[in-house]
N, C-alpha and C positions, 0 to 999 in steps of 0.2 A: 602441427607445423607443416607448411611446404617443403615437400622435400627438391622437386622438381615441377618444371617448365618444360614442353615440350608443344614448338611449333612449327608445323609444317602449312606451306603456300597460302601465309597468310597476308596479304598487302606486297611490301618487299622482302620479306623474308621468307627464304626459301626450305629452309629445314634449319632450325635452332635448338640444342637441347641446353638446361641450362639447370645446374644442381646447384642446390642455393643451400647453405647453409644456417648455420645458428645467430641469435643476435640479428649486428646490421648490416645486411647486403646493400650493397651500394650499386647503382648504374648510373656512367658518366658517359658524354660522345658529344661529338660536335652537333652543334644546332642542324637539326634536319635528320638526323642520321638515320631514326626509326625509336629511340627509345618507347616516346609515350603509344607508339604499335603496340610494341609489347603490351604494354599495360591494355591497351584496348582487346591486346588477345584475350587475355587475362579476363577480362570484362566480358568479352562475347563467352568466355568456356563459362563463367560463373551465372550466368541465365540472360546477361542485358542483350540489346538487340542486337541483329547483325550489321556492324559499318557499312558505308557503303564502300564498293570496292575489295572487300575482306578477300576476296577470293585473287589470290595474284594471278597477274597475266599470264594467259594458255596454260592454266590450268582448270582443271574439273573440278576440284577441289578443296576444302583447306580443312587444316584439322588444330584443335588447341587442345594439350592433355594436360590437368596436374594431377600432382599424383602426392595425396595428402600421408601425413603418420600422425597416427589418433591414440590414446591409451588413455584420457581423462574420462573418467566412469561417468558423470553428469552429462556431458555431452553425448558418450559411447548409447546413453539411453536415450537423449531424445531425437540421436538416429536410427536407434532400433526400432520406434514408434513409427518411425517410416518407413520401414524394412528396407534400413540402409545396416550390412555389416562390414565392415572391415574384415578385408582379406589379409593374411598375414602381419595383421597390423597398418596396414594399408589404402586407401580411401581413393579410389580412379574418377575422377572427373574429367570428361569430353564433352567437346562439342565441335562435329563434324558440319560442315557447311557446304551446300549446294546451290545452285542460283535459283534460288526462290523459294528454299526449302532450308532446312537442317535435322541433326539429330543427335540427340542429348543422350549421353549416355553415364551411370554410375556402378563404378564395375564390373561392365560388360553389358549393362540392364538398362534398356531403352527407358526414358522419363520424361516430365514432360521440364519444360522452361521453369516453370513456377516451383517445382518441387526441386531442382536445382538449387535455384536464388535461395529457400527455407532454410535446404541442407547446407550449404556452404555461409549463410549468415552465421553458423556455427563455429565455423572454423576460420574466416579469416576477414578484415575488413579493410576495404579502398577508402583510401582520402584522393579523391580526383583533383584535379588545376582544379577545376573552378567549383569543388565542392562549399568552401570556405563562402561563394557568394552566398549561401543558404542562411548562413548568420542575419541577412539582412530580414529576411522574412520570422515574424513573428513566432509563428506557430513551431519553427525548427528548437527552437528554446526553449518551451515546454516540455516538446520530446526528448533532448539532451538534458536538463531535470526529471524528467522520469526514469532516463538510462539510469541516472546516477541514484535515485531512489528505488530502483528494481527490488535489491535486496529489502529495504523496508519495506514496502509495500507486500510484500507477501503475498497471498491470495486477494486481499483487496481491490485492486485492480480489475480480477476475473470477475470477481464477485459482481463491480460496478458495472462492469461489459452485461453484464447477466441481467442486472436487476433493472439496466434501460432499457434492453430489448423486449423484456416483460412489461416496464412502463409504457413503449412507445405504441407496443402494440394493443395494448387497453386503452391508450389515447386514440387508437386509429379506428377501436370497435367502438369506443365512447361517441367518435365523431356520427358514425353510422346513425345514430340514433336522433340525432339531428334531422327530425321528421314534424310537420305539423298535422293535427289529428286527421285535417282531411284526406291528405294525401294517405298516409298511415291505413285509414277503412279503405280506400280508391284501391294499395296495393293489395291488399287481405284480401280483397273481394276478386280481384287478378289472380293470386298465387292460388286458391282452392279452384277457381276455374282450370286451371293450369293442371293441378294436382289432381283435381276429377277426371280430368280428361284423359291424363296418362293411366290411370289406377282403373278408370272403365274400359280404356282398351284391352285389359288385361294379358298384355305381351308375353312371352316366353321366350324363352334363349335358344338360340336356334330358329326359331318358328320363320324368319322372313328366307332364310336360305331354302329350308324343306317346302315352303310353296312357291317361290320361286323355282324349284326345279319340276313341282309337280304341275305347274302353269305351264310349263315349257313342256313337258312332256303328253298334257291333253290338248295344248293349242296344236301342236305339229303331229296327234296322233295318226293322219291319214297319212302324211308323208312317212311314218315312223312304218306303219303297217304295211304299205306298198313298199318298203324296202326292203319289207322280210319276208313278203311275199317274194320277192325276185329273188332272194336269197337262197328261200327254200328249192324254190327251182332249179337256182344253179346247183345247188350241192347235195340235192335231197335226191328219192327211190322213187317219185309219183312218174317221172317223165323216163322219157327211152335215153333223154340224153345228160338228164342229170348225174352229177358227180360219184353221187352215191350207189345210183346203178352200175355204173363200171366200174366203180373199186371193189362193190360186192360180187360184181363179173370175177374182175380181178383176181379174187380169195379163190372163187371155185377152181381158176388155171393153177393157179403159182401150188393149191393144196393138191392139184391133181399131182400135178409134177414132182413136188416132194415129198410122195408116195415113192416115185422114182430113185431120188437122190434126197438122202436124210442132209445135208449139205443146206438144204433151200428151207429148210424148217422155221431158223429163224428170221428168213423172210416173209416168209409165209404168216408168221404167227406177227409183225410186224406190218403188216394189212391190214390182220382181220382188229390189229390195235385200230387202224385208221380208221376200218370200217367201225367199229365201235362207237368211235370220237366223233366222225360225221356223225352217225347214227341219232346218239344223244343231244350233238347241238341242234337237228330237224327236231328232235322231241321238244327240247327245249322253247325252239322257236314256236311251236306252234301253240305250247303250253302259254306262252305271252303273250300271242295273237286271240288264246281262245279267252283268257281272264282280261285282255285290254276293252276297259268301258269306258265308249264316251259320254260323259254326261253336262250337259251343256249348262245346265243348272248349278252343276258342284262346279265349273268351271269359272262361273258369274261369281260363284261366293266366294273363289280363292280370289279372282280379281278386286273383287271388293274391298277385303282384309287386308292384298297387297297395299291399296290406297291408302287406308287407315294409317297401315304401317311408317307405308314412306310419308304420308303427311307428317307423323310425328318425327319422327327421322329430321324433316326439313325444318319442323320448330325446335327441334329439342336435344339433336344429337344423334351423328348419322352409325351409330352402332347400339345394339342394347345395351353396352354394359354403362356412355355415354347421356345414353334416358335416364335408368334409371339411378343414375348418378344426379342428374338436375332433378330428378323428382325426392332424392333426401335431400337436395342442396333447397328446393323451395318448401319441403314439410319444416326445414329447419328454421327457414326464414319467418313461415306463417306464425311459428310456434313462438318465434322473438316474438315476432308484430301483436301476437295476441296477451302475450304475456309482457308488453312494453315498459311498463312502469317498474315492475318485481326486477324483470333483467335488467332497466336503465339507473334504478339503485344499486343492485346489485355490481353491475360494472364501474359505477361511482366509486363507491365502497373499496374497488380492489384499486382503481387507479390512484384515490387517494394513497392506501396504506403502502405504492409501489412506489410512487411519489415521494413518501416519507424515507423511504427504505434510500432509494437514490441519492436522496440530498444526503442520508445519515451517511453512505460511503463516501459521498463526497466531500463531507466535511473531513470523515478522518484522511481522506488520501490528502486535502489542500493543508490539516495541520499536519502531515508527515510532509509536504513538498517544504513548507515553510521555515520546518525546523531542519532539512539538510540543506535546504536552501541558503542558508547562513553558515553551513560546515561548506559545501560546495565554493561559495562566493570567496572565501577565507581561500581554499586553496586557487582557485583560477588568478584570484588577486597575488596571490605569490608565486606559482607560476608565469606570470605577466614579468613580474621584476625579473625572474630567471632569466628571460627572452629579451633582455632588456627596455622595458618599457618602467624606465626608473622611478616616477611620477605618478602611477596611476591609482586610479582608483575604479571600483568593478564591484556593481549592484546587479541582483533582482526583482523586479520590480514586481507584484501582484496586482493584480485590479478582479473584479467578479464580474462574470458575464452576467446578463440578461436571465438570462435560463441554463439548465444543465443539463449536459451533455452525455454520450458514453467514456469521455476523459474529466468529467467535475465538470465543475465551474469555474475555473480559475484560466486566468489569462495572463501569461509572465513576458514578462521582455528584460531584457539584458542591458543593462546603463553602463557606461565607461566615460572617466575622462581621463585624456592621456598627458596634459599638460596640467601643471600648476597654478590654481586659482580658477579653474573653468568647470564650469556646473556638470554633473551627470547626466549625460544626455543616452536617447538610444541608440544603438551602435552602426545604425543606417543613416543619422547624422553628421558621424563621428568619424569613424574608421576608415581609414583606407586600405585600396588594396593588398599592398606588403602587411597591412597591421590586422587587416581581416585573417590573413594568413596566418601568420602568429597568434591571432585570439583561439582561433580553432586547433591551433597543434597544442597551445595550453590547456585547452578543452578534452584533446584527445590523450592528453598525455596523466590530466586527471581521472578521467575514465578507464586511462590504460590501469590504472592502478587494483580497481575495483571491477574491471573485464575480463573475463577469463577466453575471451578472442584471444587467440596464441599468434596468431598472424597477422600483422599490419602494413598496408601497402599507402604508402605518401608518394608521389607523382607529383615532383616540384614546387615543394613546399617552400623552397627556398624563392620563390617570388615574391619581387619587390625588397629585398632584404640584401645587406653587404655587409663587411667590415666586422665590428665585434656582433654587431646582433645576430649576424651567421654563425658567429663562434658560440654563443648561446644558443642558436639553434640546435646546431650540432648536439653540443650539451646534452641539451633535452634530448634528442635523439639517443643517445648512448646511453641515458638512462631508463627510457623505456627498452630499450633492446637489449639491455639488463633482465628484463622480466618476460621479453617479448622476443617472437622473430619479426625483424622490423625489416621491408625493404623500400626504398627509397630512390628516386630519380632523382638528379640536382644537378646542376651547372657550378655547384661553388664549392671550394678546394678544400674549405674550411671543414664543410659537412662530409665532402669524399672520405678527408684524412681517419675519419671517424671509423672507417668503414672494418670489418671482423672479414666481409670477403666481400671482391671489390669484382664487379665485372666492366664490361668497356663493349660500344655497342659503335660498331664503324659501318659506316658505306662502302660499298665498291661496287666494279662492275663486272662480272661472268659471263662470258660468250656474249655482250652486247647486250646485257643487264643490267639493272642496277639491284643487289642484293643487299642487305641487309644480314652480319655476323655479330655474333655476341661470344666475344672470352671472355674466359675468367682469368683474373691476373695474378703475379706471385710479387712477392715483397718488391721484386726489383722494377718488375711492371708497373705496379701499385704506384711506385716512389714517381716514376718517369709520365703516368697519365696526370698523376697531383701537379707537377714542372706543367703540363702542358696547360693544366688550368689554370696556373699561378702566372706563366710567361706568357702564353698565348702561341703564336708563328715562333718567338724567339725564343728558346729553351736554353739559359747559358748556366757557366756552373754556379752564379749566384744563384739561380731561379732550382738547378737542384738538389744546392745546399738548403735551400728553404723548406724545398719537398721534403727533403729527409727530416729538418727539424718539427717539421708538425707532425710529422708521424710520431718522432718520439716522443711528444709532447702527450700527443694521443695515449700512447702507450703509460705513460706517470699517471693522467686521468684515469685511465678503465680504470686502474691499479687501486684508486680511492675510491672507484664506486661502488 
């Protein structure tokens, strides 16, 4: 369940917090006012993109929080699998927005976009204005017969995702082999050249770094030696003015003196450290000077092998572990090529029996589609009457693709006719807007049954729709929010009256603003925003003697559901 909304400097709304209750939450306001905002907040905290503009004027930023209560163990476990937990019973979703950036957050834990939308498909779903146009396209039909067949389908499903990715991919290795013999000897006799040539240079790991440094250190060795010649000079004991001779000067004064004054000892003894340390590095140097050999010869054969090296490097991959990676990727290929017949049966063999495997899942998923397919049709057909579409009638129709797929083979469409004597046609023929609308709340109001989504969001489902068919709307609304937390946007007084807690979303304007507020209303409020839907400008007491009678009206329905 949502328990709350929280948004700050998002569009025109400047800070909104808004605790939503059980059942159906209602949002009603004048055309313009900011409702479907909200809903887009809603939409950008649940993973969809950033609107444009999200970010209200002079400010830095915008922020959308909800803040979900979970305690159904099925779902509590397929958000542990993402190391989502609920905090005292508790589920925080954000998403903080920047101009060119954002940042998603789940109970304090940075995430990305994608693992949002996963995690919150769990918990609550939008019917957008113009989701209902989705009816018209084919393919949404299948997927709403699958919702509704989840539970049958069982493992099946996975199973058939599994057993195409195994077939396409035998299809794809099958294709490979699609070689004529000549070609087939031309490559074989290419990859053993290939293969001989890596396998005779006989590489080793490391080997191009170690001569490379020792190439660099015999090409430069005169300059290397004339520099440690000057070295020694500067800090060495050979010369009158070297470093070494006056620190060892040094030691004889400073040890004279601290014969004098015990004080100077550890000066003293902190000399003859230096004099030490020079000491050993003129050893050192000279021990480099006298074992550096140049040989001009071993110099030509490291340069040579460098070549070798980076030759292959250039054909074959500029690191060894790159080589010798293409040299099992061509002993593997040779080894097909040689052995072509054994493996191109061999792969036969398995794409056939993956082949079979496929079609056998898909037969059983298309006869599980076809026999809830007739328990589904049965109720959306009477769902329709409830909505008042008095006359109708409502098929699904099957046909088989070509080939099958990782969903079957099967291709459904949706048939309606709404009038008396007029053939079942498909619903892109057929329906119109207001009635696309109403197909899809029948649709969601069947699934609500069988969904264990606890939160459902409609965003002016009352389009295209008045008079009694709103009052049937409603209806339907009250009785999925019976089972459900339902929240709803609407313009019509019919559906407001319905409402368990009723919020109201107005305009104004703040220091030369225009902001966006959202309250929540109490009985008396409630009665007076229903007047303002029913009367319009003119609010008189017919208009809220009427308000009050649909409330009570309202109230004798819950009572029977």
């Amino acid at each position: 369940m949502l328990l709350s909304i929280h948004v700050k400097n998002f569009a025109l709304i400047n800070d909104a917090n808004i605790t939503l209750g059980e059942g159906l939450n209602i949002l009603t306001g004048e055309t313009g006012a900011g409702k479907s905002i909200l809903i887009d907040a809603v939409n950008v905290a649940l993973g969809a993109k950033n609107v444009k503009s999200a970010i209200r004027s002079g400010e830095e930023s915008a922020l959308v929080e909800l803040v979900f209560a979970e305690d159904n163990g099925e779902r509590l476990d397929l958000l542990e699998e993402m190391d989502i937990y609920p905090e005292e019973g508790t589920i925080i979703v954000s998403k903080r927005i920047y101009n060119g950036r954002s940042i998603c957050k789940i109970n304090d834990e940075t995430v990305t976009a994608s693992k949002i939308r996963i995690a919150t498909s769990l918990l609550i779903d939008i019917h957008g204005q113009h989701e209902h146009q989705s009816l018209l396209n084919k393919s949404k039909h299948l997927e709403i017969l699958d919702e509704y067949c989840r539970e049958s389908f069982g493992d099946i499903k996975d199973n058939l995702e599994k057993a195409y990715k195994e077939y396409s991919r035998l299809g794809d290795e099958l294709d490979s082999f699609e070689i004529d013999e000549e070609e087939r000897i031309r490559e074989m006799d290419f990859l053993r050249y290939e293969i001989n040539e890596i396998v005779n240079a006989g590489l080793k790991d490391g080997e191009e770094e170690e001569l490379t440094n020792e190439f660099r250190r015999m090409s430069n060795g005169r300059s290397i030696i004339e520099a440690l010649n000057e070295a020694v000079k500067l800090i060495g004991y050979d010369t009158y003015d070297g470093a070494g001779e006056h620190i060892s000067k040094a030691v004889r004064f400073v040890k004279d003196a601290s014969s004098l004054d015990e004080e100077l000892n550890e000066i003293s003894d902190q000399l003859e450290s230096a004099d030490d340390i020079i000491s050993g590095i003129c050893r050192d140097i000279n021990t480099y000077m006298d074992s550096f050999v140049y040989d001009e010869k071993a110099l030509l054969e490291i340069e040579k092998r460098l070549d070798i090296i980076h030759g292959l490097q250039a054909k074959y991959g500029a690191t060894y572990e790159k080589i010798t990676e293409g040299l099992s990727d061509r002993q593997d290929r040779l080894e097909m090529l040689e052995q072509f017949e054994e493996r191109k049966a061999a792969i036969e063999d398995a794409y056939v029996e993956a082949e079979s495997k496929v079609i056998g899942y898909a037969s059983q998923i298309s006869a599980i589609r076809k026999r809830e397919a007739a328990v589904l049709t049965r109720l959306i057909k009477n769902t329709l009457k409830d909505l008042n579409f008095l006359d109708v009638r409502f098929d699904i129709d099957f046909s088989k693709k070509d080939g099958v797929g990782k969903n079957g083979y099967d291709e459904v469409e949706f048939l309606i006719s709404t009038n008396p004597g007029e053939e079942l046609k498909p619903l892109a023929q057929v329906a119109s807007g207001g009635e696309l609308s109403r197909i899809m709340l029948a649709i969601k109001t069947v699934l609500a049954d069988s969904d264990d989504i606890e939160t459902l969001i409609f965003d002016e489902i009352d389009t295209g729709i008045s008079g009694r068919t709103a009052q049937k709307v409603a209806e339907k609304l009250g009785l999925i929010a019976a089972k459900h937390q339902v929240i709803c946007i609407t313009h019509l007084p019919q559906i407001a009256a319905m409402a368990d807690t009723h919020f109201r979303i107005l305009k104004t304007v703040e220091n030369g603003k225009t902001v966006t507020k959202v309250e929540k209303l109490n009985d008396v409020q409630q009665t007076e925003e229903l007047a303002r839907l029913l009367g319009g400008a003119a609010i008189t007491g017919a208009v809220m003697e009427n308000a009050r009678e649909m409330k009570k009206l309202v109230k004798e329905y819950k009572k029977q559901i």
